[in-house]
C-alpha positions in Angstrom: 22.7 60.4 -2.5 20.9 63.8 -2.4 21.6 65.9 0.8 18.3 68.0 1.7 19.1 70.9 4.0 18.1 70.9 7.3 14.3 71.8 7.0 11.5 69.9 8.5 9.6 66.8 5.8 6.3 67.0 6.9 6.5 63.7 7.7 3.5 62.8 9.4 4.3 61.8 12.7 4.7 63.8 15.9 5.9 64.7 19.2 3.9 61.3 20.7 4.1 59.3 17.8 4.3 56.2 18.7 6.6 53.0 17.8 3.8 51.0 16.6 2.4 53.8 14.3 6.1 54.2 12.8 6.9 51.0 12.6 4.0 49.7 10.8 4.8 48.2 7.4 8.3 48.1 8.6 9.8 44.8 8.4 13.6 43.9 9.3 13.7 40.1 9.3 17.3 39.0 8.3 18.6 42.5 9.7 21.0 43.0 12.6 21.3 45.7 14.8 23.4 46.9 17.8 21.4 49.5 20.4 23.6 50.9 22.8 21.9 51.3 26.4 19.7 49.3 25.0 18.5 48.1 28.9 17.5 51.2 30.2 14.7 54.2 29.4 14.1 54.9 25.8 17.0 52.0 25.1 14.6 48.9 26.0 11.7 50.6 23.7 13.9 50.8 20.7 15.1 46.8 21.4 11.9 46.0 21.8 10.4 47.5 18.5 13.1 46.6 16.0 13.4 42.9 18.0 9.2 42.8 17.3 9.8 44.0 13.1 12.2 41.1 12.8 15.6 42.1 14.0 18.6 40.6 15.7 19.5 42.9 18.0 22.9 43.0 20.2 22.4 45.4 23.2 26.3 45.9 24.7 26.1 46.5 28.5 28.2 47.6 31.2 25.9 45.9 33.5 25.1 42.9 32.3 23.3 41.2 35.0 21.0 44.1 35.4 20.2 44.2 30.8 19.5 40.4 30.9 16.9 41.6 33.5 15.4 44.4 31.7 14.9 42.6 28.3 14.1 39.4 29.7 10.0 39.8 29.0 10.8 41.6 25.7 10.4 38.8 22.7 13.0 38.4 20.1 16.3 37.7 18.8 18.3 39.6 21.3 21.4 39.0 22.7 23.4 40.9 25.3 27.1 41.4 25.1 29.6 42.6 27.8 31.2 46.7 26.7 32.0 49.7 28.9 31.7 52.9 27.0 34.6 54.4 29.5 36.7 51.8 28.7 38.0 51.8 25.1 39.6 48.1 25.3 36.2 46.8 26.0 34.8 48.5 22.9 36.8 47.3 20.7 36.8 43.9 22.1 33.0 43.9 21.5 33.5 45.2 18.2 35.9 42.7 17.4 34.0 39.6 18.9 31.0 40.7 17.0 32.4 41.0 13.6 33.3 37.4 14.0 30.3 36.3 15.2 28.0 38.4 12.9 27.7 38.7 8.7 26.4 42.5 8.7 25.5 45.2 10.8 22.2 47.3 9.6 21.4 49.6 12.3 23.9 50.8 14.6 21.7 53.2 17.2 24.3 54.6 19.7 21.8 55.6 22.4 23.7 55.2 25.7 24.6 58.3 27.5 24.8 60.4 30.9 24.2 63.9 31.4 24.9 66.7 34.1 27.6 64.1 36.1 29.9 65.1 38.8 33.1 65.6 37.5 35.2 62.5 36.7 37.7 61.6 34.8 38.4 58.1 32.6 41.3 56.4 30.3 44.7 57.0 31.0 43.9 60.5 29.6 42.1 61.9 32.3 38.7 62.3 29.7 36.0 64.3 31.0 33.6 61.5 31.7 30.7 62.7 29.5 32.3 64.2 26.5 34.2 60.5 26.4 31.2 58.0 27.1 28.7 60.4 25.0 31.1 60.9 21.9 34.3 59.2 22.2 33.2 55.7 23.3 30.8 56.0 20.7 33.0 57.4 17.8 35.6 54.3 18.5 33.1 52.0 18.5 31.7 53.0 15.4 35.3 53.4 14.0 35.6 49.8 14.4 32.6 48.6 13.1 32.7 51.3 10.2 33.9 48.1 8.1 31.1 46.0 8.5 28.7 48.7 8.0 30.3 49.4 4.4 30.2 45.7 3.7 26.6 45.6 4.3 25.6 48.6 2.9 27.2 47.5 -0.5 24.7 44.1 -0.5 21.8 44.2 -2.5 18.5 45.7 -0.4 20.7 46.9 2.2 19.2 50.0 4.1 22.4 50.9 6.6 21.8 53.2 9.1 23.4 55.0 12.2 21.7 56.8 15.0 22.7 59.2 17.2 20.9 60.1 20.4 22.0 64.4 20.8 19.5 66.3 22.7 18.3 69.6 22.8 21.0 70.0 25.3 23.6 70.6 22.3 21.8 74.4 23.4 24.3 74.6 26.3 27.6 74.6 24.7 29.2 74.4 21.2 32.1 72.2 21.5 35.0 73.6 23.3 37.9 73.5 20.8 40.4 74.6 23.3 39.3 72.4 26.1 36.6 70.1 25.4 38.2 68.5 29.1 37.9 70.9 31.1 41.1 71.1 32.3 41.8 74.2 33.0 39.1 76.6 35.0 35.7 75.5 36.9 33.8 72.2 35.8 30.1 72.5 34.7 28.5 69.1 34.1 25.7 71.3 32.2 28.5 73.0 29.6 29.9 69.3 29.6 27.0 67.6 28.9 25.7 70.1 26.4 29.2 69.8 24.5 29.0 66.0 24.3 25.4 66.4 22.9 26.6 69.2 20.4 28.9 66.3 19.5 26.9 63.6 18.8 25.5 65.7 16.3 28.4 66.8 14.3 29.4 62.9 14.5 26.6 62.4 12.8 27.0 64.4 9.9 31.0 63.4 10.2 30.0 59.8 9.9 27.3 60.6 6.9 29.8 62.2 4.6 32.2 58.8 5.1 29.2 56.5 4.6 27.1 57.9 2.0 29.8 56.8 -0.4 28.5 53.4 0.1 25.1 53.9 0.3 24.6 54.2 3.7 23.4 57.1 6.2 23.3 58.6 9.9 21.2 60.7 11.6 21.2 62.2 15.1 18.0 62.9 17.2 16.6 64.4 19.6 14.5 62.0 21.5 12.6 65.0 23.9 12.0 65.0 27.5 11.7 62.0 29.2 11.4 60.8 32.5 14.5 57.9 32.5 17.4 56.5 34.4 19.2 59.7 32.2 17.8 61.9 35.6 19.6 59.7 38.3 23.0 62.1 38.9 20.5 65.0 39.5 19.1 65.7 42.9 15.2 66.3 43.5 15.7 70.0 44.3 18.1 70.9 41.4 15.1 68.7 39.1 12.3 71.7 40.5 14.4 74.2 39.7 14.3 73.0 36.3 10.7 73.3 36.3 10.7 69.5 35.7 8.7 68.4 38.9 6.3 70.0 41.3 7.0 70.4 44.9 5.3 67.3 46.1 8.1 65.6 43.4 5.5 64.6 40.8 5.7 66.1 37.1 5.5 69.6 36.6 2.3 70.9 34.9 4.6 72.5 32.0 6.8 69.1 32.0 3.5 67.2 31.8 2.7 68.7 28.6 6.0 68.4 27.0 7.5 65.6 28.3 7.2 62.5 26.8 7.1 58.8 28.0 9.7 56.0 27.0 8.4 54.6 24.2 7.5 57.5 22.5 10.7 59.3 23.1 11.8 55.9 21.3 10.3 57.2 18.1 12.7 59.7 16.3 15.3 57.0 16.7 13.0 54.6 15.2 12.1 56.8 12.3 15.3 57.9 11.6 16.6 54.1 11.7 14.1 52.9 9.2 11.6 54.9 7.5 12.1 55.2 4.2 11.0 59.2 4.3 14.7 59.5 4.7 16.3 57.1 1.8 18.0 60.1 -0.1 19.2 62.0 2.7 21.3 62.4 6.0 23.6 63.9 8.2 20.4 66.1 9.8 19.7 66.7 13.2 15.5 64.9 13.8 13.2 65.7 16.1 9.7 64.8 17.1 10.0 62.3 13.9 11.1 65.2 11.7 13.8 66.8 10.6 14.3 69.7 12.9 14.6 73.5 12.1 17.3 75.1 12.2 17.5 77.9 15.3 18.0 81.4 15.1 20.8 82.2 17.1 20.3 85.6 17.8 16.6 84.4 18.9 16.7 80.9 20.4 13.8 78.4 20.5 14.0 76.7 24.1 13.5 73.2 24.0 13.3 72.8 20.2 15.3 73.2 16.7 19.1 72.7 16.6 22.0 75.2 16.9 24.0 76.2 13.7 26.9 75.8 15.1 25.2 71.4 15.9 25.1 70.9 11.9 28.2 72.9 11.0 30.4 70.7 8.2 33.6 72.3 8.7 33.0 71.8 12.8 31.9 68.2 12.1 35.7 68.2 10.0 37.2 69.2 12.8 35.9 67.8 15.6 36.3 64.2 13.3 39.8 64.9 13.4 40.3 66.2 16.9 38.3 62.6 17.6 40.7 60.7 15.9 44.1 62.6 17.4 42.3 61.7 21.1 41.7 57.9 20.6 45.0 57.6 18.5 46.8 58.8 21.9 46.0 55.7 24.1 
């Protein structure tokens, strides 16, 4: 498999690409696919595009009165399945249950997440919430299904794929080696949720140099600004601050021009799960259905292009192994 660098493709599409446009000519009868959060915000536009090309699509939830009511309208093959992120004996429960009740496992799009939480903690570890439901739930759960993702990926036609949702959040915070918990001095759910978005990313290119030996890839994206369920921890006031709404609590004019709505932030998960612009490559950072550039430290780009230190090999090393050493411990 050849390993481009990270360097935009020219692909075609755009900020407000939409599913339909990248999904067109895209067929995935006979595939199956797991979508994490797949009941909420960008989540239910990614079921409901891969569901329409062909898919069967599990959606894991938390909640699950409240996904069966989200995806009830949506028409498919989908199925929702009891898992808690926070709770790493009901991810491998769901991994376990559906390796018996499934023959393969295509697309594996780990899109759940929170951002800028009050400080909690979860697992008999004491985890910072968002660094463990962001990157940890999602590395075990991908740990465990890792198997049937290699079986898969060694069958004939096979096109096996992870996503990862990062943000351009990773911006806030490399990962903090020494205390990715914040255990010691003054929580800041911004620091915490840009580490666990800096993490997805270097999961991403972890996972991709374990997979590609089988044929298989992973990505991670940046989906952009959009107005979802992702905003509920943060109050109205702290939101125009941000520049994100107006006074009277409607869209900002700047936020109007950047931000993006559901289905469309759907689409750099979509392309990176399927398009076949990216057959020979992975492990990159997307954005705006692209591969995004890389950032100049010294001179960052707000809002756009991904940190160094986000698609570092030797950081995605170690943080693979620091990964391991916390879900071994439980």
């Amino acid at each position: 498999m050849t390993t481009h660098k990270q360097h935009p493709l020219h692909s075609g599409f755009g900020m407000f690409s939409e599913p339909n446009d990248i999904m067109k000519g895209r067929s995935l009868n006979g595939k199956t696919a797991i979508v994490t959060g797949g009941y909420s915000g960008l989540g239910v536009e990614t079921v409901r595009a891969i569901a329409k090309a062909g898919a069967t699509v599990i959606v894991p939830a938390r909640d699950m009165p409240r996904a069966h009511a989200a995806l009830v309208d949506i028409l498919g093959d989908i199925h929702v399945e009891s898992m808690d992120l926070a709770d790493l004996d009901s991810v491998y429960g769901f991994a376990e249950s559906f390796a018996n009740d499934h023959g393969r496992l295509d697309l594996l799009i780990n899109n759940a997440g929170i951002m800028a939480c009050p400080e909690t903690r979860i697992g008999p570890n004491g985890w910072e919430q968002q660094f463990g439901v962001n990157h940890l739930g999602h590395f075990a759960l991908t740990k465990a299904l890792m198997p049937m993702l290699e079986t898969t990926a060694q069958q004939k036609g096979s096109d096996v794929r992870v996503v990862a949702l990062s943000s351009t959040g990773h911006k806030l915070s490399d990962i903090r080696w020494d205390d990715p918990h914040f255990r010691d001095g003054e929580y800041d759910k911004w620091q915490a949720y840009g580490q666990s978005k800096t993490a997805n990313a270097l999961f991403a290119m972890g996972l991709n140099k374990r997979l590609s030996a089988f044929g298989a890839r992973a990505f991670s994206v940046h989906p952009g600004g959009i107005m979802t369920p992702l905003q509920r921890h943060l109050p109205r006031e702290e939101m125009v601050a941000l520049g994100w709404l107006n006074e009277d609590g409607e869209p900002s004019e700047a936020a109007a021009k950047m931000f993006k709505t559901p289905s469309q932030g759907a689409g750099t998960g979509l392309w990176a799960a399927t398009h076949p612009q990216l057959a020979d490559t992975g492990g990159l950072y997307c954005e705006n259905c692209d591969v995004a550039q890389m950032d100049n430290p010294a001179e960052p780009v707000r809002y756009k292009n991904v940190m160094p230190y986000a698609v570092d090999p030797e950081a995605a090393e170690r943080l693979w192994a620091l990964s391991e050493e916390m879900i071994a411990a439980l």
